[in-house]
C-alpha positions in Angstrom: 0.0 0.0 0.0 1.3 3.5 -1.3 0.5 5.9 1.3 0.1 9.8 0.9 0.4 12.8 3.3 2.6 15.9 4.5 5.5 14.9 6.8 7.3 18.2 8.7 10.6 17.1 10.3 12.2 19.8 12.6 16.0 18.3 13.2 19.0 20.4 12.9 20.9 17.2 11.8 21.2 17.1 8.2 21.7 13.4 8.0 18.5 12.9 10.1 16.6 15.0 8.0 17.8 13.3 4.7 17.5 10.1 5.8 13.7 10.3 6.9 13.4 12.3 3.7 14.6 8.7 1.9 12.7 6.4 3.5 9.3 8.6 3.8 9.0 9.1 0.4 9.8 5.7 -0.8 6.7 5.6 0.8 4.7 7.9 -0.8 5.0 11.0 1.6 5.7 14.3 0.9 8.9 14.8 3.5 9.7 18.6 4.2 13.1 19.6 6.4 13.7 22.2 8.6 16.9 22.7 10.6 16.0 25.7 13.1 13.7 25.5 15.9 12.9 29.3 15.1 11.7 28.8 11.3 9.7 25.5 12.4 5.9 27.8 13.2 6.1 29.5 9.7 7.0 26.1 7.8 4.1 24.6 9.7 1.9 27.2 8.8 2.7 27.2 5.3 2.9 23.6 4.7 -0.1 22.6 6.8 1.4 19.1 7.2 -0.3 15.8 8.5 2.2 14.6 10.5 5.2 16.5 12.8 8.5 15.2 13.7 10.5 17.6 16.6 13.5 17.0 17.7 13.5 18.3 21.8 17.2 19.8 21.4 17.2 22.4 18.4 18.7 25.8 17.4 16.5 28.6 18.4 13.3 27.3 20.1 13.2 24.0 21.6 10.9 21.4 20.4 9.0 21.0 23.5 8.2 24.6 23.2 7.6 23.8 19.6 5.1 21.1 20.5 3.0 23.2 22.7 2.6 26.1 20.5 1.6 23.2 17.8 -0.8 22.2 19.5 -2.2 25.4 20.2 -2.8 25.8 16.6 -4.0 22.8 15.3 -4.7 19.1 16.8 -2.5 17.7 14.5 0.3 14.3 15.1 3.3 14.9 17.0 6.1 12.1 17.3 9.2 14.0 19.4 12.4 13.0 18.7 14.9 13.0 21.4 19.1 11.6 21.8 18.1 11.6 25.7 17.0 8.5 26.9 16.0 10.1 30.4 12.4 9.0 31.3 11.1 12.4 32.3 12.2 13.8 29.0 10.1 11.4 27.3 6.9 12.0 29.5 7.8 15.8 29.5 7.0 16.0 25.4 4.1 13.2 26.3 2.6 16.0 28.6 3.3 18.7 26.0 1.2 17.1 24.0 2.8 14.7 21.6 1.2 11.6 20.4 4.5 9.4 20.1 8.2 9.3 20.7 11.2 7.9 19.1 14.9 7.6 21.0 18.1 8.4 18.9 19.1 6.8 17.6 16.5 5.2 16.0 15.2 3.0 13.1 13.7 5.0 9.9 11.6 2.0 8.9 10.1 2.1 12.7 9.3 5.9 12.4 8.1 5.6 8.9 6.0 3.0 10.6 4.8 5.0 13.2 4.0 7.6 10.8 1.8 5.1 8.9 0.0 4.1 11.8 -1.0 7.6 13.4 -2.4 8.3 9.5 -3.7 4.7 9.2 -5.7 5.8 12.3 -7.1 9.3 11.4 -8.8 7.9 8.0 -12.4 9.3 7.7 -15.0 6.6 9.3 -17.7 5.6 7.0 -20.6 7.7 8.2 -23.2 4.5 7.6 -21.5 2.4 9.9 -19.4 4.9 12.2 -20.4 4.8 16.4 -21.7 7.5 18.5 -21.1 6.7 22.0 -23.8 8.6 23.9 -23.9 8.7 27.7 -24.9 11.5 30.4 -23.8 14.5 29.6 -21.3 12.8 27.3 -21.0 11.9 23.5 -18.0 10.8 21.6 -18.6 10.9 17.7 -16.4 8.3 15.4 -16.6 10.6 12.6 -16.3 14.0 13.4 -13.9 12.6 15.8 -15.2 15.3 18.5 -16.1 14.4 22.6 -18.8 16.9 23.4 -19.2 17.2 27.3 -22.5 18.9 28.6 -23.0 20.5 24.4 -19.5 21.5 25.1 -16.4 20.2 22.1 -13.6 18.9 24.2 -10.5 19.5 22.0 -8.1 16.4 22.2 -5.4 15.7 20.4 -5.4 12.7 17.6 -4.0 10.2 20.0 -5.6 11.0 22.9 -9.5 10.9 20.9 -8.0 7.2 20.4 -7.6 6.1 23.4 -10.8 7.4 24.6 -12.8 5.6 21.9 -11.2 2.6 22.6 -12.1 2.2 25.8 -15.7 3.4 25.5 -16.3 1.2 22.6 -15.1 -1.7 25.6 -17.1 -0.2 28.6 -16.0 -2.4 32.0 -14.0 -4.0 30.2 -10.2 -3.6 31.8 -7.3 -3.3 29.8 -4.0 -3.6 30.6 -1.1 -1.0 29.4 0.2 -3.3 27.1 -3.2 -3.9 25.5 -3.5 -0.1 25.0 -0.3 0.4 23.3 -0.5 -2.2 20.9 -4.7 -1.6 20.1 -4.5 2.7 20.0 -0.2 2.7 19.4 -0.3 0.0 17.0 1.8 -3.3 17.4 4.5 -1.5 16.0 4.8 0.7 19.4 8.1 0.3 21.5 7.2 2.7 24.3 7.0 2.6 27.5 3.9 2.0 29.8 4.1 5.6 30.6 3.2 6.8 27.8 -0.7 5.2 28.4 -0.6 6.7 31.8 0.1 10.4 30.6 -2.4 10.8 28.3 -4.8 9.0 30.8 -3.9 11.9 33.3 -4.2 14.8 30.3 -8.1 13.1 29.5 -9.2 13.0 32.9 -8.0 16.7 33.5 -9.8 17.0 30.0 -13.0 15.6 30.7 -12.8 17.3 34.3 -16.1 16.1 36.1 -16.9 13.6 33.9 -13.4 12.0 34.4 -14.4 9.0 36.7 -15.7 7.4 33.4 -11.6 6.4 33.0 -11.3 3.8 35.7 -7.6 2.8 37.4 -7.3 -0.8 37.8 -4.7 -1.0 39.9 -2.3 -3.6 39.5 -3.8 -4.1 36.0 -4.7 -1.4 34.0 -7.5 1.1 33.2 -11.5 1.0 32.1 -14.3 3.1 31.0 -16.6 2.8 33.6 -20.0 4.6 32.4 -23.4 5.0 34.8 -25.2 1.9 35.6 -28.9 2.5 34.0 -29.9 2.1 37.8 -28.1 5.4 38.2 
């Protein structure tokens, strides 16, 4: 399968940047370079890409910074690059708001597969056969991909709507991390268990009083616990 789509990669190594550049479009993407953290917001603008690659350590402004003014903009895929292998760098760019995370130095046919699965993902649902969840106060729509809390849009990032879906489409049933990051990651996902429990902690503070519908297992994992009808 030829796949299409916009790649922005924000690295100020050259090699990096050519590299992805190779394999990405011997896969059918459209792979644009940009070496300064400081030039990244008007490329991003102009190119209005699908996916975003950010390397944390750049010239000019750093790519966590770059991820949260991103997201500001536009909910659109983040996968941070980073040579650290430090944990709380990782879960910093996590709580920034990136989807993913690759560690330098890395594989191009794993990120090239990574990119294929956040797109894979995002495809427009068939509106014949697409869900609505629909609970109290709460609605998650397959194909607008929006979570409306009391007529409210809750904005969430692509990764984050996937998780959520996922577990709603299971209600009570409990997952473990593993499960998570190989149904909403993809089996191609070498992350760490951390990764589920950040962007659990950014929905529930998200969804705010609606956020005992995501349920800690401990010991296990996590559930979408909705009312009981008796409720």
């Amino acid at each position: 399968m030829v796949y299409s789509g916009k790649v922005l990669v924000v690295d100020d190594d050259q090699n990096v940047l050519e590299l992805i550049k190779i394999y990405g479009e011997r896969e059918g993407f459209n792979v644009i370079g940009v070496t300064d953290g400081d030039l990244a917001l008007a490329a991003f603008d102009r190119e209005n890409p699908d996916v975003v690659i950010l390397d944390i350590m750049l010239p000019g402004v750093d790519g966590l910074t770059l991820c949260r003014n991103i997201r500001s903009i536009r909910m659109v895929h983040i996968i941070m690059l980073s040579a650290k292998g430090e944990e709380a760098d990782r879960v910093l760019g996590l709580e920034m708001g990136a989807d993913d995370y690759v560690s330098k130095p890395f594989s191009p046919r794993e990120l090239v597969a990574r990119i294929k699965a956040v797109l894979r993902r995002s495809q427009p649902v068939n509106s014949d056969t697409c869900m609505k969840l629909k609970y109290p106060d709460f609605e998650i729509q397959a194909d607008t991909r929006r979570v409306i809390v009391n007529d409210t849009s809750i904005e969430l990032t692509p990764r984050e709507f996937d998780l959520l879906y996922h577990l709603a489409q299971n209600p009570r049933r409990v997952f473990t991390r593993e499960d998570l990051l190989k149904a909403v990651w993809g089996y191609d996902f070498f992350g760490d268990q951390r990764t589920v429990d950040v962007h659990i902690r950014r929905l529930r503070e998200k969804l705010q009083l609606l956020s005992h519908y995501l349920t800690t297992v401990w010991g296990v994992g996590y559930r979408f616990t909705p009312p009981s009808k008796e409720e």
